[in-house]
C-alpha positions in Angstrom: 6.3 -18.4 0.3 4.0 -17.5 -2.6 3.4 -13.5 -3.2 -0.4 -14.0 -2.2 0.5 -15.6 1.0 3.0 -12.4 1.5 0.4 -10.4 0.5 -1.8 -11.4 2.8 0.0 -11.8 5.7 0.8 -8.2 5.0 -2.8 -7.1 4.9 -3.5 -9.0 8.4 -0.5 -7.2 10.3 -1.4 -4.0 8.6 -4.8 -4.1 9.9 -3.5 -5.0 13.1 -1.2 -2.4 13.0 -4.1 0.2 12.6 -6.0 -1.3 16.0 -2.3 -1.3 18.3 -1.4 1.9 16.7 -4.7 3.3 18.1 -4.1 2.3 21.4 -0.5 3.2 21.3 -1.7 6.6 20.3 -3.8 7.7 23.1 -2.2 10.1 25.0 0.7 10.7 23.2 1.5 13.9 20.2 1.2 11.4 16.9 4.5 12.5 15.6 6.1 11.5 18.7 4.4 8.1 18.6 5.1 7.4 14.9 8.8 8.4 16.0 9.1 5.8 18.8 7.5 3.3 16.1 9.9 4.2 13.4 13.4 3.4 16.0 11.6 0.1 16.0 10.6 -1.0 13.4 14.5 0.3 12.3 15.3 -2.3 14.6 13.7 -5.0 13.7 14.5 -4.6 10.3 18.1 -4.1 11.0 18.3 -7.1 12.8 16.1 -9.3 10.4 18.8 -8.1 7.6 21.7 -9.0 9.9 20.3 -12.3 10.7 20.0 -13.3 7.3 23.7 -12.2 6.2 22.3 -9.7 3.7 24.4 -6.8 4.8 27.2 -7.4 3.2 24.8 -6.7 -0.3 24.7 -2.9 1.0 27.8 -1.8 -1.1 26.6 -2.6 -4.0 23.6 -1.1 -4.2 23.2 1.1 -6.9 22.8 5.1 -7.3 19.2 4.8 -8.7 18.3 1.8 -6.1 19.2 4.6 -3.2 17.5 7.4 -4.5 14.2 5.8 -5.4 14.5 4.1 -1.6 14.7 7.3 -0.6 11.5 8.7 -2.2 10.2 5.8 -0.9 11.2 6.3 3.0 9.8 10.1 2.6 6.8 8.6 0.9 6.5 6.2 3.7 7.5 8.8 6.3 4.7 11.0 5.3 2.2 8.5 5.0 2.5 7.2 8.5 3.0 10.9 10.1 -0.5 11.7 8.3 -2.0 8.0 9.3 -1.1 8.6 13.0 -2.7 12.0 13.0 -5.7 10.4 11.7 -6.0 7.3 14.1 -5.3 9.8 17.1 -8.1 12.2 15.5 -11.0 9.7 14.4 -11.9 5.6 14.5 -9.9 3.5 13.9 -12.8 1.5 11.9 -13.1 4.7 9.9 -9.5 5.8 9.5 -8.3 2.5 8.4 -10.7 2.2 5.1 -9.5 5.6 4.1 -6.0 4.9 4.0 -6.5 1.7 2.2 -7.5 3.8 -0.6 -3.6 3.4 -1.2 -5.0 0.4 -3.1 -7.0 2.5 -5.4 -3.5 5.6 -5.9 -1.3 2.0 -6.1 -3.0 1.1 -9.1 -3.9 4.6 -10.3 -0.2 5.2 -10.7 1.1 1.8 -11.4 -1.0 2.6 -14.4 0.5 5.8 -14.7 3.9 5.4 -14.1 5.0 2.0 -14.5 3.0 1.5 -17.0 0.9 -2.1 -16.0 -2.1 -2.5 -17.6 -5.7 -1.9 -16.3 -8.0 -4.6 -17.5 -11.9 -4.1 -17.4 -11.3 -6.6 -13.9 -9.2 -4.2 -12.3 -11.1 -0.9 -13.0 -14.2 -2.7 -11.6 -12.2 -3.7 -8.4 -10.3 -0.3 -8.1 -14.1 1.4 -8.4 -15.3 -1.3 -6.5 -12.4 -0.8 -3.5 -12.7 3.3 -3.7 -16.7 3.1 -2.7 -16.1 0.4 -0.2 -13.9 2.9 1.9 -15.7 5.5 1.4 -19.1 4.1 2.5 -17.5 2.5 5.7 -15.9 5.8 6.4 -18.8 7.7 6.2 
């Protein structure tokens, strides 16, 4: 499977994610929900990893592979504590725009931090992405 294919099967089931997560919501604290999701989606990862006979990979991990994974999983942990809030709180036609603006802090601090290259084409299409959520959301 090619990234874009990956890539874009992750953009469907994230946007799916945003319309069951709304219904899953509804009458439920958000924290609690996005707890219940969390055991899971720990689950289902657990199991996909055991399936595939990757686990025995987990010793060697490194020291700097764990801590930025980590990061990551408060990143992560945060995002969807704050996303969860947001579908319980507003529509989900407006609250999923706004959070794809991860697109637009992706590249921001890919930029930044890992230092890729912005190109005239992906300035236009960050600009381009940032106004699209913000006049859907608004």
């Amino acid at each position: 499977m090619s990234w874009l294919t990956a890539a874009l099967l992750s953009a469907f089931f994230a946007g799916l994610t945003a319309i069951l997560a709304k219904i899953g919501v509804a009458g439920v604290n958000s924290n609690l929900a996005t707890a219940i999701r969390t055991v899971f989606i720990l689950a289902l990862a657990w199991a996909v990893v055991l399936w595939q006979g990757q686990a025995r990979d987990l010793m060697s991990i490194s020291h700097k592979t764990w801590l930025f994974l980590f990061l990551s999983a408060v990143a992560t942990a945060l995002s969807w504590l704050f996303y969860f809030y947001a579908l319980k709180m507003g529509a989900a036609a407006k609250v999923g725009p706004i959070d794809k603006l991860s697109l637009v802090f992706t590249v921001v601090l890919a930029a930044l931090i890992l230092g890729e290259s912005l190109t005239f084409k992906v300035i236009a299409g960050t600009i381009l992405m940032a106004l699209g959520a913000v006049l859907i959301a608004l």
